[in-house]
FIDREN-38212 format. One record per atom (N, C-alpha, C): atom name; x, y, z. Coordinates in steps of 0.02 Angstrom, whole numbers. Layout:
! FIDREN-38212
{site=CA&X=X&Y=Y&Z=Z}
...
//
This chain:
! FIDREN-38212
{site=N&X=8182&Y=7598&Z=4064}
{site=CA&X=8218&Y=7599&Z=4126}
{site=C&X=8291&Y=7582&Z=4112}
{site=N&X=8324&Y=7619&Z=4137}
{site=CA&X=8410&Y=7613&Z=4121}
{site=C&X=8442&Y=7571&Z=4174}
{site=N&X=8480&Y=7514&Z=4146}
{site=CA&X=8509&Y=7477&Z=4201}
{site=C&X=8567&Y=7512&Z=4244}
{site=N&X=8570&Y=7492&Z=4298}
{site=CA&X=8639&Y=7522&Z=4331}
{site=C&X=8681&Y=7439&Z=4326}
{site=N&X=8760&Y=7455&Z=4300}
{site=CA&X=8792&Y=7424&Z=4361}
{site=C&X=8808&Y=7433&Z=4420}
{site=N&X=8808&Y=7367&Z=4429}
{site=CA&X=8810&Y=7335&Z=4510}
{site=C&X=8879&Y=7331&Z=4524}
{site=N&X=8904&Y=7337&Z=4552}
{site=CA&X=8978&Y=7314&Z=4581}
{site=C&X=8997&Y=7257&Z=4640}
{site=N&X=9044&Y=7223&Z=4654}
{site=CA&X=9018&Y=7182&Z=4729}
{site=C&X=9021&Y=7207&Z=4780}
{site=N&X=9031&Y=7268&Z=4791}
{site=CA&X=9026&Y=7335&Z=4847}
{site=C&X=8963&Y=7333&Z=4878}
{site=N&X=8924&Y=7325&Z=4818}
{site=CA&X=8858&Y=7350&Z=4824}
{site=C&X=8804&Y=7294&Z=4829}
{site=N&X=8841&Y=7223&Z=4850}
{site=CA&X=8801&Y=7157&Z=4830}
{site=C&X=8799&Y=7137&Z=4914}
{site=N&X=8757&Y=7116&Z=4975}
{site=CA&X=8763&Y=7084&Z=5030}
{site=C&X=8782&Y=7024&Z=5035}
{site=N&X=8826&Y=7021&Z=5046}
{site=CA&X=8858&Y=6947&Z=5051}
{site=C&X=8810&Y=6891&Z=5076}
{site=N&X=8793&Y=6825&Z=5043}
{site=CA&X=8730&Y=6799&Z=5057}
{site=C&X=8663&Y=6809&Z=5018}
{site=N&X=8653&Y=6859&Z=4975}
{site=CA&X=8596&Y=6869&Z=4965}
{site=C&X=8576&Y=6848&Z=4879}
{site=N&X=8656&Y=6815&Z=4861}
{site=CA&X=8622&Y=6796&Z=4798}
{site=C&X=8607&Y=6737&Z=4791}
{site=N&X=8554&Y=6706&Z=4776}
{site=CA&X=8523&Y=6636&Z=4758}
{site=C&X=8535&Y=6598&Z=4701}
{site=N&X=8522&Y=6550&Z=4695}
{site=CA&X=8542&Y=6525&Z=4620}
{site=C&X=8490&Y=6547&Z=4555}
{site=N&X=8425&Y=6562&Z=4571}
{site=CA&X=8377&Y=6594&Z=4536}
{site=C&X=8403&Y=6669&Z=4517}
{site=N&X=8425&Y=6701&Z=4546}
{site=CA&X=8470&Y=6763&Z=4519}
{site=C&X=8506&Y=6757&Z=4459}
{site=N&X=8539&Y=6680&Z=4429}
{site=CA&X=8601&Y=6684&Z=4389}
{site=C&X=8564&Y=6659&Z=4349}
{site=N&X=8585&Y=6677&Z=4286}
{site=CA&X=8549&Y=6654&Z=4244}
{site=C&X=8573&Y=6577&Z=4200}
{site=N&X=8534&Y=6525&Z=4195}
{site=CA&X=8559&Y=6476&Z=4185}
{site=C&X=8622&Y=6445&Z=4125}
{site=N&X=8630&Y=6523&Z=4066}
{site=CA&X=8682&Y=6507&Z=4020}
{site=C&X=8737&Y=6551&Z=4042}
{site=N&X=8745&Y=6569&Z=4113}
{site=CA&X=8808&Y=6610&Z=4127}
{site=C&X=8860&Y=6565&Z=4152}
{site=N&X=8909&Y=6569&Z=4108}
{site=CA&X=8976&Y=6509&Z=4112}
{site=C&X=9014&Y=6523&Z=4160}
{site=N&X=9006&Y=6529&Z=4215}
{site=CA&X=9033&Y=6526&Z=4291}
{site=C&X=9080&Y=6449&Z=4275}
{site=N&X=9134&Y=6476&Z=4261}
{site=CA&X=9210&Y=6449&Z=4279}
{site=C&X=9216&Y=6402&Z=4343}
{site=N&X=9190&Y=6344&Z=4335}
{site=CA&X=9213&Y=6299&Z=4412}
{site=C&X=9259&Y=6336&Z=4477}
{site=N&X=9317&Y=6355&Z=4444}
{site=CA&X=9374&Y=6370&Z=4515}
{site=C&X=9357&Y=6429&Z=4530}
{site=N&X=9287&Y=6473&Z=4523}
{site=CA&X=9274&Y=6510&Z=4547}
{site=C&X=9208&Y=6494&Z=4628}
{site=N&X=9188&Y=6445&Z=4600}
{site=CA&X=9152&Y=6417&Z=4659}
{site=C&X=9195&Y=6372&Z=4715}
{site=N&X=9185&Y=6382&Z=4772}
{site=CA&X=9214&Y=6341&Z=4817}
{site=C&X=9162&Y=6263&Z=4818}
{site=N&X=9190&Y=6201&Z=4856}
{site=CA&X=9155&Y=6178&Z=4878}
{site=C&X=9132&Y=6125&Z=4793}
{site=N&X=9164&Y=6139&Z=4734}
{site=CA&X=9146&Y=6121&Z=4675}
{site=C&X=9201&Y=6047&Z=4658}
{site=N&X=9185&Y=5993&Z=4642}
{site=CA&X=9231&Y=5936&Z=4619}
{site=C&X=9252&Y=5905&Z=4663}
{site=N&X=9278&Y=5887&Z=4659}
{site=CA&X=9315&Y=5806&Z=4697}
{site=C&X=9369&Y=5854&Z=4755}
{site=N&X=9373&Y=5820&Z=4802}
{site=CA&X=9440&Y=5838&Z=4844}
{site=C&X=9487&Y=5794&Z=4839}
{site=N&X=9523&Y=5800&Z=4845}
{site=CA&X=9587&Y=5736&Z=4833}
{site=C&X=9624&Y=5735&Z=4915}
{site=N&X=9650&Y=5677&Z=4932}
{site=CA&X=9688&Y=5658&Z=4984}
{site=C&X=9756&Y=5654&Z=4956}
{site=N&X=9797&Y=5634&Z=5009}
{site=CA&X=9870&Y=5669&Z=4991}
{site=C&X=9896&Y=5596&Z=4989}
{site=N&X=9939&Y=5570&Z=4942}
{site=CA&X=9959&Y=5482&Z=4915}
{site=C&X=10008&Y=5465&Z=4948}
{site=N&X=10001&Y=5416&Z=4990}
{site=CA&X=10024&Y=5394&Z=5035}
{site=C&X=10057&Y=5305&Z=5011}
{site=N&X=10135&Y=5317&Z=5019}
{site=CA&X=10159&Y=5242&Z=4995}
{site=C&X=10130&Y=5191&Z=5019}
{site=N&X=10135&Y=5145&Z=4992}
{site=CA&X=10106&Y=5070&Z=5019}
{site=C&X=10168&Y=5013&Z=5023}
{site=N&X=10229&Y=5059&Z=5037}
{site=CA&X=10287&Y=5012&Z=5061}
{site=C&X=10286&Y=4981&Z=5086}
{site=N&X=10271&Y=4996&Z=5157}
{site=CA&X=10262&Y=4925&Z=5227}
{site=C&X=10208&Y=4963&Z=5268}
{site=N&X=10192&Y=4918&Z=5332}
{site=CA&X=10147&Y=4922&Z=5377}
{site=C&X=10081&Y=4882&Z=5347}
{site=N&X=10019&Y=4902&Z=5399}
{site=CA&X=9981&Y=4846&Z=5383}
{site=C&X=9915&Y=4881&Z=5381}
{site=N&X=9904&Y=4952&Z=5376}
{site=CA&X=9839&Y=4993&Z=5362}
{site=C&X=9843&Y=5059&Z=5352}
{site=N&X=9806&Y=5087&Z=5305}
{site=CA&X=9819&Y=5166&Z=5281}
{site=C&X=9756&Y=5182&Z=5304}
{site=N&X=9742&Y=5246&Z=5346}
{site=CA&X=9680&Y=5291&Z=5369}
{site=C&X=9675&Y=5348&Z=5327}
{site=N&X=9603&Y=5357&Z=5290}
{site=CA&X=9577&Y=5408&Z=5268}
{site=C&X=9537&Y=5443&Z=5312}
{site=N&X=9561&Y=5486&Z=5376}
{site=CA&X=9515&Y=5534&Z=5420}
{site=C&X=9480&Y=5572&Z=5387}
{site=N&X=9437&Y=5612&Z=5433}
{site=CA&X=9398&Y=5677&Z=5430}
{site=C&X=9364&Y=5690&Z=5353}
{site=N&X=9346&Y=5623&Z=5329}
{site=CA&X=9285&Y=5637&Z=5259}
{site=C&X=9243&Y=5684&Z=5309}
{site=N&X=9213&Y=5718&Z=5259}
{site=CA&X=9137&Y=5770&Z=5266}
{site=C&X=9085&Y=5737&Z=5283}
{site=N&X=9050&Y=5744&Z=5325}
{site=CA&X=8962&Y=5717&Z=5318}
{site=C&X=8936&Y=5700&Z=5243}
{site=N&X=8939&Y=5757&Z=5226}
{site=CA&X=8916&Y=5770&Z=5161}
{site=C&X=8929&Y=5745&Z=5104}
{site=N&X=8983&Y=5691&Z=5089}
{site=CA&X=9000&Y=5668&Z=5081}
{site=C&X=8970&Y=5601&Z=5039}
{site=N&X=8966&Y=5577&Z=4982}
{site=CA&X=8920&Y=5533&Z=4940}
{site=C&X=8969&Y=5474&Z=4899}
{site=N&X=9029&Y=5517&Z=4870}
{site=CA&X=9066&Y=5460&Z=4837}
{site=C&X=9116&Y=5457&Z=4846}
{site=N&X=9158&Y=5406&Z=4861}
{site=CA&X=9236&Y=5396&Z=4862}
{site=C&X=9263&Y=5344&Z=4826}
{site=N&X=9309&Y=5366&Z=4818}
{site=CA&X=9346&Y=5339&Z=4755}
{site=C&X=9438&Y=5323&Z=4775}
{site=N&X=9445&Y=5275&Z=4794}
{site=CA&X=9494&Y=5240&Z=4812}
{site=C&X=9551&Y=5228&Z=4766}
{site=N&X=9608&Y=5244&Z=4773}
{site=CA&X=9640&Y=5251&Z=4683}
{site=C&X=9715&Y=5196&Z=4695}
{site=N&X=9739&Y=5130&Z=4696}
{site=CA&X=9777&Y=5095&Z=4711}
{site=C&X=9836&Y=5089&Z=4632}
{site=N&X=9874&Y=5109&Z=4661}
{site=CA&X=9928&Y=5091&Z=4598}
{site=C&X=9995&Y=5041&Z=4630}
{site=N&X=10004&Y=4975&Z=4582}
{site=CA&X=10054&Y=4936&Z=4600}
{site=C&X=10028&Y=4924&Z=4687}
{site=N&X=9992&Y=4932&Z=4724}
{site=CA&X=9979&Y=4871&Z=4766}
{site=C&X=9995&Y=4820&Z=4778}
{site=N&X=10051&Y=4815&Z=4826}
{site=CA&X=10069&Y=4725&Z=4844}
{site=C&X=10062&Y=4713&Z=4915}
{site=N&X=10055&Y=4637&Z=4926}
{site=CA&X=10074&Y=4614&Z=4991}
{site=C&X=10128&Y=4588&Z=4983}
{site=N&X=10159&Y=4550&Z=5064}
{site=CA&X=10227&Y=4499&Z=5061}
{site=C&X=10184&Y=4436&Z=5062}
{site=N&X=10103&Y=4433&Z=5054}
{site=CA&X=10106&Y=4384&Z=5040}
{site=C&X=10039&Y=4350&Z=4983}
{site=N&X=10001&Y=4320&Z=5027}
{site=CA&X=9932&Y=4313&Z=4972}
{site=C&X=9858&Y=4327&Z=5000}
{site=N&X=9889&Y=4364&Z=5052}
{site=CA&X=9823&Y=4403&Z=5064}
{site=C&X=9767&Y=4430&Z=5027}
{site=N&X=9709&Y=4457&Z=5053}
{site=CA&X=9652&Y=4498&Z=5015}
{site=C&X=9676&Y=4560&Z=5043}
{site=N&X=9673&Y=4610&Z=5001}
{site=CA&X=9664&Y=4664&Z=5012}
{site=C&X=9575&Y=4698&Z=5066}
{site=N&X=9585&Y=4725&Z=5087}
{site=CA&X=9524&Y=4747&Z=5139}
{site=C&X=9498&Y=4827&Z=5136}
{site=N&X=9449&Y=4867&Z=5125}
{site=CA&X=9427&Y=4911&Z=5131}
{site=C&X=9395&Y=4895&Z=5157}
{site=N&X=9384&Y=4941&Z=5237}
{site=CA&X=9331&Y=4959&Z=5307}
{site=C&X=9327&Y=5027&Z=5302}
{site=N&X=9265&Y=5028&Z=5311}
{site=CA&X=9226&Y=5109&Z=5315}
{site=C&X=9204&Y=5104&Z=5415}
{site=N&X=9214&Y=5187&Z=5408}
{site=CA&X=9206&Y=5190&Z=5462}
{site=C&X=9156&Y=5266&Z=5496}
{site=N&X=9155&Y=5260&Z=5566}
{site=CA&X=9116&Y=5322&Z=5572}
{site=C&X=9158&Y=5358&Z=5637}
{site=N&X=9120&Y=5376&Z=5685}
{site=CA&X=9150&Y=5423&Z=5731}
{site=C&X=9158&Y=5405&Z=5777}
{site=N&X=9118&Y=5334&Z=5781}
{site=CA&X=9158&Y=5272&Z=5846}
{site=C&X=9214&Y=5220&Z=5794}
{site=N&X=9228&Y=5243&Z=5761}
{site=CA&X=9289&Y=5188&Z=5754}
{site=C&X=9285&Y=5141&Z=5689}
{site=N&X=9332&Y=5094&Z=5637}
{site=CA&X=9313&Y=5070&Z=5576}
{site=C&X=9257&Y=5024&Z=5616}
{site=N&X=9217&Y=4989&Z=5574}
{site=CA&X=9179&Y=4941&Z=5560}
{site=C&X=9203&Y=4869&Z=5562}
{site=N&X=9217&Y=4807&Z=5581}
{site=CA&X=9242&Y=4763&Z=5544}
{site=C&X=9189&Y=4704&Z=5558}
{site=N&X=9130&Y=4701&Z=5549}
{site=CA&X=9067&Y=4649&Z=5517}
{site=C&X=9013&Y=4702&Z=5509}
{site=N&X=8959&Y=4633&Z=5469}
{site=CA&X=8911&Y=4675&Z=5428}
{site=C&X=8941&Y=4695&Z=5365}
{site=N&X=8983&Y=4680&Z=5317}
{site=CA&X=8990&Y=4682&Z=5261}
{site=C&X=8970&Y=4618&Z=5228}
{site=N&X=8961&Y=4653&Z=5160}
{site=CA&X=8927&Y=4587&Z=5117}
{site=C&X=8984&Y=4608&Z=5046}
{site=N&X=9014&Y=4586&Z=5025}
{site=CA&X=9074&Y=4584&Z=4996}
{site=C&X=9093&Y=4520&Z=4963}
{site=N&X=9113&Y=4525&Z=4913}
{site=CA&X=9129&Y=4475&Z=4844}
{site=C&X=9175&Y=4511&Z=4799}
{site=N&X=9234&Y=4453&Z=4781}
{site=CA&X=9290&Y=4479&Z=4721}
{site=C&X=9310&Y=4416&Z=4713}
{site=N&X=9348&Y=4435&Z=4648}
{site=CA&X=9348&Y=4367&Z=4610}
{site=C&X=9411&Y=4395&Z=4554}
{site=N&X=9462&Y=4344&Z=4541}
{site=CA&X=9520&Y=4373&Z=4480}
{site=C&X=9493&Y=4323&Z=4435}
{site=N&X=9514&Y=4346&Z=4373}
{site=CA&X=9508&Y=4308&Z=4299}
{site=C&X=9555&Y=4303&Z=4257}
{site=N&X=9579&Y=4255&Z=4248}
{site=CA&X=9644&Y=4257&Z=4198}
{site=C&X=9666&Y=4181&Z=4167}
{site=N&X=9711&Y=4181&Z=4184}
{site=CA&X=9733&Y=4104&Z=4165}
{site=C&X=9697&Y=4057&Z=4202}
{site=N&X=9707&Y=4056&Z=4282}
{site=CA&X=9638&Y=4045&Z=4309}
{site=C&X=9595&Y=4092&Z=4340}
{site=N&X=9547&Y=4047&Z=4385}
{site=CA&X=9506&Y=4086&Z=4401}
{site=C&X=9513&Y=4071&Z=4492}
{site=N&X=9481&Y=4127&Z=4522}
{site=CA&X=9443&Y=4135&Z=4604}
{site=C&X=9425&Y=4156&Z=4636}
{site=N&X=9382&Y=4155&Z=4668}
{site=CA&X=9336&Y=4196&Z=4712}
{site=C&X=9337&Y=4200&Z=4797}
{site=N&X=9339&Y=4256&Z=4823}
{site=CA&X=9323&Y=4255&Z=4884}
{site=C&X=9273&Y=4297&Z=4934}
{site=N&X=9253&Y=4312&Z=4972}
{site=CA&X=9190&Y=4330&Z=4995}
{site=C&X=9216&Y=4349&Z=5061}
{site=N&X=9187&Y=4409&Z=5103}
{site=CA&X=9199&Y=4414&Z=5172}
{site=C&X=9156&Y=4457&Z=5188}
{site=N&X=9155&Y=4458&Z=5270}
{site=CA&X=9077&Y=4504&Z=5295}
{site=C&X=9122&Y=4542&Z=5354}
{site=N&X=9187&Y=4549&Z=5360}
{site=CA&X=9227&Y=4606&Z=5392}
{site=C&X=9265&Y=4637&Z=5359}
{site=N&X=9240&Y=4673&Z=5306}
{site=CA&X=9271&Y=4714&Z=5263}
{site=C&X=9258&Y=4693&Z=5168}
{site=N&X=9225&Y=4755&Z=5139}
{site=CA&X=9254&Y=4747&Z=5071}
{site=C&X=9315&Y=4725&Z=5042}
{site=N&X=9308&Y=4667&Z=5012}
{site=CA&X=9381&Y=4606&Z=5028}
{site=C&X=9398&Y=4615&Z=4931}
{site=N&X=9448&Y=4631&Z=4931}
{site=CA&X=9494&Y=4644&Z=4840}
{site=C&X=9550&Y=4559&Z=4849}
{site=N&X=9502&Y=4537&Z=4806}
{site=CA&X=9552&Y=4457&Z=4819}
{site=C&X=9626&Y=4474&Z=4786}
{site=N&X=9679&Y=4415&Z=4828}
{site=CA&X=9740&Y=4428&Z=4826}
{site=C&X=9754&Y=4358&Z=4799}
{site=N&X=9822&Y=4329&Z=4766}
{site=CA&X=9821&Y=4267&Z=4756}
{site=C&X=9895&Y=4246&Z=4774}
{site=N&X=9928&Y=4309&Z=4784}
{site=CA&X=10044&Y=4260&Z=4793}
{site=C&X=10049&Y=4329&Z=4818}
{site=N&X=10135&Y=4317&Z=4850}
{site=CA&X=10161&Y=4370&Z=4862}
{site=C&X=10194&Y=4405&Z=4781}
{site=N&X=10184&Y=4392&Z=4738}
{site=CA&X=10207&Y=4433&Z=4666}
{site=C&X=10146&Y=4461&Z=4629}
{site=N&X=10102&Y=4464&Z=4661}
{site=CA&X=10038&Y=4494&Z=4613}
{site=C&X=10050&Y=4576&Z=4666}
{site=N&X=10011&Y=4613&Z=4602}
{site=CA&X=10011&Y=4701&Z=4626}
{site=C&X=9956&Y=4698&Z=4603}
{site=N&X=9919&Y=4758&Z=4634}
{site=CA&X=9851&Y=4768&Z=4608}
{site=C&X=9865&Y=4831&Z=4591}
{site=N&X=9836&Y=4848&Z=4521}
{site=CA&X=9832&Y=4933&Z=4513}
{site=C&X=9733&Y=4926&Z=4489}
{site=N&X=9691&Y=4975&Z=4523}
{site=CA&X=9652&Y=4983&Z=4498}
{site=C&X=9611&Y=5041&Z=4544}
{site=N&X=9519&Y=5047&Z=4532}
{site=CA&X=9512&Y=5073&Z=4569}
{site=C&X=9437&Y=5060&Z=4605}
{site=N&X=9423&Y=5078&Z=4664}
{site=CA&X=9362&Y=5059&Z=4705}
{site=C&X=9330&Y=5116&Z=4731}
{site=N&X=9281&Y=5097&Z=4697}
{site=CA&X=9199&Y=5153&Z=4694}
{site=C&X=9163&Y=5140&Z=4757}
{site=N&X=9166&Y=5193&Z=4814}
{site=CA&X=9101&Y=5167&Z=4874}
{site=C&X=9066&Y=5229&Z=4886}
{site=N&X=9007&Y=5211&Z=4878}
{site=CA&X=8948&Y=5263&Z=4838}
{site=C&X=8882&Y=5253&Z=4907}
{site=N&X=8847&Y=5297&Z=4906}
{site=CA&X=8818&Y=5300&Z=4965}
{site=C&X=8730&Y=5297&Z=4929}
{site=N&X=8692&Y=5244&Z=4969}
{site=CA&X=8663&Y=5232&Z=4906}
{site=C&X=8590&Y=5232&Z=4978}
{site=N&X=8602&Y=5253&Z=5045}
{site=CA&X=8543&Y=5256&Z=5068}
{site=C&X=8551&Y=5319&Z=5145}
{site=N&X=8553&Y=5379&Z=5135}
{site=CA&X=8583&Y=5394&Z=5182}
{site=C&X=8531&Y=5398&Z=5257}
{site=N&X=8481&Y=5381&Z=5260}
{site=CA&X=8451&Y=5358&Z=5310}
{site=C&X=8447&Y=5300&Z=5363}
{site=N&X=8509&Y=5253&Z=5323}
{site=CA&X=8541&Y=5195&Z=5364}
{site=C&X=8605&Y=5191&Z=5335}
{site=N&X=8634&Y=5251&Z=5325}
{site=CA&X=8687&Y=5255&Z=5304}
{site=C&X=8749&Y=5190&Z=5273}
{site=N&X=8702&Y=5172&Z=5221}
{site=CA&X=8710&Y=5096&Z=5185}
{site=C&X=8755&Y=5127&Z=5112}
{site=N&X=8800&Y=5085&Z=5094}
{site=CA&X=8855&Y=5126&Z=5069}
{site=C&X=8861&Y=5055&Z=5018}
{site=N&X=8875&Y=5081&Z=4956}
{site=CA&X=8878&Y=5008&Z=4907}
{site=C&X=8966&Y=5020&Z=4881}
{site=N&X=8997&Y=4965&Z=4848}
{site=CA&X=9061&Y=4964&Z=4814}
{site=C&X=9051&Y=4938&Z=4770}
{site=N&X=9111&Y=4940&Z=4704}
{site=CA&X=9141&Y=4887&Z=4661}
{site=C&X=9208&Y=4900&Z=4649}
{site=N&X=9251&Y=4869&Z=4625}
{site=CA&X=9305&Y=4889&Z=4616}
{site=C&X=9339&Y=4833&Z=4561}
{site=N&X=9362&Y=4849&Z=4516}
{site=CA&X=9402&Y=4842&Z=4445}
{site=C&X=9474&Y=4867&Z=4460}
{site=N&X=9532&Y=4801&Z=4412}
{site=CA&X=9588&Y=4821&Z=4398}
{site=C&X=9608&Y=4761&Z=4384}
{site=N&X=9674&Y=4783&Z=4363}
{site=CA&X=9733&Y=4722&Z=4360}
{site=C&X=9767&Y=4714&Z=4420}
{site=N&X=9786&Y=4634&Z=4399}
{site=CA&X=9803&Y=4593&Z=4440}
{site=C&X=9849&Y=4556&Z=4436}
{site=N&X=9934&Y=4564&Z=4449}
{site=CA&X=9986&Y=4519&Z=4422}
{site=C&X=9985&Y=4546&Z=4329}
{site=N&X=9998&Y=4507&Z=4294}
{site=CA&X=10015&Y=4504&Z=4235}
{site=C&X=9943&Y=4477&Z=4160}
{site=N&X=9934&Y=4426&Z=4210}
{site=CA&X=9871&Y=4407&Z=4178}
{site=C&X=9791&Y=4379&Z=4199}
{site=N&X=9788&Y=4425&Z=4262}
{site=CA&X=9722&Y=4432&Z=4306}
{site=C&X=9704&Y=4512&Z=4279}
{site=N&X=9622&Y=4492&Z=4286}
{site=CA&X=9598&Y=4553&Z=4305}
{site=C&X=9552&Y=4553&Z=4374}
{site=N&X=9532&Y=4605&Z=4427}
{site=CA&X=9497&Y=4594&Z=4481}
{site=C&X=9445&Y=4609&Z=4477}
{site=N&X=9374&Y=4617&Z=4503}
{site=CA&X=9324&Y=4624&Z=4504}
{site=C&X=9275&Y=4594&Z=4546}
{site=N&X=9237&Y=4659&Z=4579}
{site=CA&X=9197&Y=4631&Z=4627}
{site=C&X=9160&Y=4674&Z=4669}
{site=N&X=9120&Y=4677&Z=4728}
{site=CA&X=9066&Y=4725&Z=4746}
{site=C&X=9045&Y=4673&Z=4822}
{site=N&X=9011&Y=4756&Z=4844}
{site=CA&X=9010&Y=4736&Z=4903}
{site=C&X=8948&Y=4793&Z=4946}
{site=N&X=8917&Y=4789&Z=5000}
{site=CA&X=8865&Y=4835&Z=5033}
{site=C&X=8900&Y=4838&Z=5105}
{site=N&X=8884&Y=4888&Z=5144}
{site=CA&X=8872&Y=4900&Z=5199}
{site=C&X=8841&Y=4974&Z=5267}
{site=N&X=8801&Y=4951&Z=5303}
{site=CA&X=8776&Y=5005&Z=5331}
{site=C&X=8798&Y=5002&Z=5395}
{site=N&X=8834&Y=5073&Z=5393}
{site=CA&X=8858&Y=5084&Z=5458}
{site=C&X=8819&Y=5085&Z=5506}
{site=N&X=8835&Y=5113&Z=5570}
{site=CA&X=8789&Y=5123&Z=5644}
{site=C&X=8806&Y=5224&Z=5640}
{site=N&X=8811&Y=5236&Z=5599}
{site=CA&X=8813&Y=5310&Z=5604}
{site=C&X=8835&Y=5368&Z=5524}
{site=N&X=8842&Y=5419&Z=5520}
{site=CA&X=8887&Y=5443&Z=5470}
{site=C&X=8953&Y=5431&Z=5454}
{site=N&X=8965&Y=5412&Z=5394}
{site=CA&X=9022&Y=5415&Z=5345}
{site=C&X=9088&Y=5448&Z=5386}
{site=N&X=9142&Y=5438&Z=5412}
{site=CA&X=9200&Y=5472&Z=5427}
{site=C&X=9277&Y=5451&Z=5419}
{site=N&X=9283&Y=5413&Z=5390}
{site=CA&X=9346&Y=5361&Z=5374}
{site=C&X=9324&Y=5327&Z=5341}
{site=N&X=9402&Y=5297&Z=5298}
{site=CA&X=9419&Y=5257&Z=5279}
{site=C&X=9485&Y=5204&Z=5271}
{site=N&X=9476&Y=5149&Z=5256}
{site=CA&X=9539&Y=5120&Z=5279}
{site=C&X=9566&Y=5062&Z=5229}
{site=N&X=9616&Y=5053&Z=5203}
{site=CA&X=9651&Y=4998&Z=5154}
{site=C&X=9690&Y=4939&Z=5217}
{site=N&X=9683&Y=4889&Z=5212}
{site=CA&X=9710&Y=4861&Z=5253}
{site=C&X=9721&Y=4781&Z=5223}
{site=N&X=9730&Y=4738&Z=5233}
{site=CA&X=9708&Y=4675&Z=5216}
{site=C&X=9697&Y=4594&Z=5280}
{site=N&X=9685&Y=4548&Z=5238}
{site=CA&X=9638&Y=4501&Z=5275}
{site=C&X=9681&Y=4446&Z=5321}
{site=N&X=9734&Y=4476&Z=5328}
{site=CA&X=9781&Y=4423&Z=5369}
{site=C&X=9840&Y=4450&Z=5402}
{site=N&X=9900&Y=4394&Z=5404}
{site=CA&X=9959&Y=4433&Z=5433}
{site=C&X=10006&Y=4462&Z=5412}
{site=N&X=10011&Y=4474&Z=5322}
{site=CA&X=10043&Y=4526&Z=5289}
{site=C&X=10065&Y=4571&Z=5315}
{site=N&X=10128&Y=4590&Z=5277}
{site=CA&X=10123&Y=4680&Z=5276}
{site=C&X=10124&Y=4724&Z=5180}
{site=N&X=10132&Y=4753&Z=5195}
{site=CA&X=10115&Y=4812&Z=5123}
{site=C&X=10201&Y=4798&Z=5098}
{site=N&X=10227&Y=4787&Z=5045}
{site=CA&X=10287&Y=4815&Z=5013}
{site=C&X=10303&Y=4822&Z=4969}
{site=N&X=10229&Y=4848&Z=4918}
{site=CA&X=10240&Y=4900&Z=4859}
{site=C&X=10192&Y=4939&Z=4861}
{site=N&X=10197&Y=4998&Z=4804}
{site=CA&X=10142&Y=5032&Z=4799}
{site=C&X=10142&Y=5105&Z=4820}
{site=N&X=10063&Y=5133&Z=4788}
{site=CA&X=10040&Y=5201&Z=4836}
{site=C&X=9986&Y=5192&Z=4826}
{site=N&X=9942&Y=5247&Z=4858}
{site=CA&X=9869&Y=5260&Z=4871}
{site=C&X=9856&Y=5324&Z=4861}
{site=N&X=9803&Y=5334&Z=4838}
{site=CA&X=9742&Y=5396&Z=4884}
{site=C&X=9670&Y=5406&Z=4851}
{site=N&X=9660&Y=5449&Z=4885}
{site=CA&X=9571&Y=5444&Z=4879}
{site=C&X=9555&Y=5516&Z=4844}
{site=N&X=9498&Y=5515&Z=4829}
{site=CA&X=9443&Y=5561&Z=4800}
{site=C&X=9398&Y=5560&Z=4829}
{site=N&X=9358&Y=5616&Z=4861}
{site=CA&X=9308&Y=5587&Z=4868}
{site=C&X=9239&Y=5665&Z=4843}
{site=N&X=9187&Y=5673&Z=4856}
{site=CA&X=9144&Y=5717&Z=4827}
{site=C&X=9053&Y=5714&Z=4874}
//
């Protein structure tokens, strides 16, 4: 039997499955839509006192929070709140961070995944993983790693389950600060 080619003329849009392709055909990523990480657009962390990540996907499983040079004016915690389609969250988190360096400290909070802060001269560059780890109570886990000032490093983790689906996100922190260094943005997949 003699093969014909096929052309995409001749293909119904929709009708090919993944069982059709054969599993060593090197299909080029940027040919698929819908493939890798999306990226958000980096937004300074000069001043003000909260950055919104809108309109995540449902679908939606990992985000990835990307902080470079991070400061406050003062010695605030840094704050990540997740949110849904009524609005951020702020209790019901279970959250822990802690710096290590010359000394040491820890802090803990249950209105927001809390990135401990220690003076107004520390920057944080690092980054925070919030991973979706039950989507039937839409319970969402963190950790997040980096430097801290000169001779801190940060580290720390945290849970929480929303009252609905995944739709925001938010950088903010735990007091009356404002932001005046820095940028941001997200990944998410």
């Amino acid at each position: 039997m003699a093969l014909t080619k096929i052309q995409s003329l001749g293909i119904t849009d929709g009708t090919i499955v993944n069982a059709d392709i054969n599993a060593s055909a090197a299909i080029d990523s940027t040919k698929l839509s819908g493939v890798g990480f999306t990226s958000g657009t980096t937004v300074a962390t000069t001043s003000g006192t909260a950055f919104d990540f809108t309109g995540i996907p449902a679908t939606t499983k990992l985000i990835i929070l990307n902080l470079h040079e991070v400061s406050l004016s003062g010695g605030d915690n840094l704050y990540v709140q997740l949110g849904d389609s009524g609005g951020f969250e702020t209790s019901g988190y279970l959250s822990t961070s802690a710096y290590v360096g010359v000394s040491s400290s820890y802090t803990s909070a249950t209105d927001a995944l809390t990135i401990v802060g220690s003076s107004n001269t520390a920057v944080f560059s690092g980054l925070c993983f919030i991973s979706l780890v039950d989507i039937s109570t839409n319970t969402w886990v963190s950790n997040h790693t980096g430097k801290h000032a000169t001779n801190y490093i940060i580290l720390g983790g945290g849970s929480k389950s929303l009252s609905s689906t995944l739709t925001q996100v938010r950088l903010t922190k735990g007091g009356s600060d404002t932001f005046d260094a820095g940028k941001l943005n997200i990944l998410y997949i």
